[in-house]
C-alpha positions as CSV (number, residue, x, y, z in Angstrom):
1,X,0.0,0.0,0.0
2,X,0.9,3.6,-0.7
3,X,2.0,5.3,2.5
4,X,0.8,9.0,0.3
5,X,-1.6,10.7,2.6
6,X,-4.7,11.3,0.6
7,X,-6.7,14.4,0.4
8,X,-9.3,15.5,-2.0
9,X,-8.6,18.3,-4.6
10,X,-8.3,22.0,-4.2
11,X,-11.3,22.5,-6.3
12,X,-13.9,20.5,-3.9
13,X,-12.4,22.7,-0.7
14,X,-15.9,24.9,-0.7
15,X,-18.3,22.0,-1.2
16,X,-20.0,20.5,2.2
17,X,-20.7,17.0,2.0
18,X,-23.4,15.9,4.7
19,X,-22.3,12.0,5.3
20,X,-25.1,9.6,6.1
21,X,-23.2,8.7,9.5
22,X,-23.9,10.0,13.2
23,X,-24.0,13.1,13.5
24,X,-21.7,14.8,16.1
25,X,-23.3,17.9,17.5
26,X,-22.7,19.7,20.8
27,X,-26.4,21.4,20.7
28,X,-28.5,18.9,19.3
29,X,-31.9,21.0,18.2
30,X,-34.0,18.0,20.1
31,X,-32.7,19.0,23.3
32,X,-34.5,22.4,23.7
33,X,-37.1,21.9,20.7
34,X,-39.9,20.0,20.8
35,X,-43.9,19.1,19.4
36,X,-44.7,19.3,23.0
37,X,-44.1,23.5,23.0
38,X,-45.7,24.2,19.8
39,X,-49.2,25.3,18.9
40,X,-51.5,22.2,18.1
41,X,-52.4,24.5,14.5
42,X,-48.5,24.9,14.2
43,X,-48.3,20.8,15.0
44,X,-51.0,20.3,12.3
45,X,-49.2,22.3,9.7
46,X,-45.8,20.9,9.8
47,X,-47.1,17.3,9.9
48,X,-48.5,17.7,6.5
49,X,-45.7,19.0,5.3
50,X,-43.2,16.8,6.8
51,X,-46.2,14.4,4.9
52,X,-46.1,15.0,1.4
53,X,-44.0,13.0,-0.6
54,X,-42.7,13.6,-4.1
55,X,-42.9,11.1,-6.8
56,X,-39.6,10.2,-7.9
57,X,-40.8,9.3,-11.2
58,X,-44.2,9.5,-13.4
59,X,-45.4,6.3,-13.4
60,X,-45.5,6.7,-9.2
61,X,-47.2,10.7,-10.6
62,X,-50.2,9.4,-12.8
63,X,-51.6,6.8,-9.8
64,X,-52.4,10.3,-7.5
65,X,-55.3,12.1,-8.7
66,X,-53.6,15.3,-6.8
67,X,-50.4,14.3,-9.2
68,X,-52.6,14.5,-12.1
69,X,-53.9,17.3,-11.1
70,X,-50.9,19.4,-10.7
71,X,-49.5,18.3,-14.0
72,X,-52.7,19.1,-15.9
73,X,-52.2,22.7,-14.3
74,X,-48.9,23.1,-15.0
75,X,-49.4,22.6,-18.7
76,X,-52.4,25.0,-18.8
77,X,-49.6,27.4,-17.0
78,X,-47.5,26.9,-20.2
79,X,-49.7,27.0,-22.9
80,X,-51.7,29.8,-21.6
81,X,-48.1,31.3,-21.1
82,X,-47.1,30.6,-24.7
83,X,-44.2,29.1,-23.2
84,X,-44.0,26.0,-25.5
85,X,-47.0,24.6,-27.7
86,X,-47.8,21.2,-28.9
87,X,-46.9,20.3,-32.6
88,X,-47.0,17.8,-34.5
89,X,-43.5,15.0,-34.8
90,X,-42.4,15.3,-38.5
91,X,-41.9,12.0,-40.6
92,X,-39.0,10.5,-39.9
93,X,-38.4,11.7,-36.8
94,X,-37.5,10.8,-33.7
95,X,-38.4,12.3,-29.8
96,X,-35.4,12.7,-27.7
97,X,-35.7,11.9,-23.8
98,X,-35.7,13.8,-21.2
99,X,-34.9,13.3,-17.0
């Protein structure tokens, strides 16, 4: 083995990297925050948001009926907007993907 001591590039020296391990914190937030010393309203609010969870693709999208919702309203947005419109693919053609 190479006895070099390793360290990662200049370039990466602003980037913070938040490691899936234990955390090591003096003040933990838990230790003087709590549901307990909140509002039940407040409770209520941040539950459903804490709640709500994205679909990571749109297959998991198209089985909500909220999903669909929101997606049928964002493309009213847009074409109302003029940002894009609809047209047809010409022969021969083919559709690139998209993420």
């Amino acid at each position: 083995r190479s006895r070099r001591i390793s360290k990662p590039p200049i370039w990466l020296k602003d980037y913070v990297i938040l490691s899936p391990g234990k955390a090591n914190c003096s003040y933990p937030l838990l230790a003087c925050v709590s549901y307990e010393n909140i509002s039940d309203s407040y409770a209520k609010a941040l539950s459903s948001y804490s709640a709500v969870l994205e679909p990571q693709s749109y297959i998991e999208a198209v089985k909500d009926p909220k999903w669909i919702e929101v997606m049928k309203a964002k493309i009213s947005a847009l074409e109302e907007n003029h940002t894009w419109s609809i047209v047809e693919l010409p022969a021969g053609k083919v559709p690139i993907g998209c993420k």
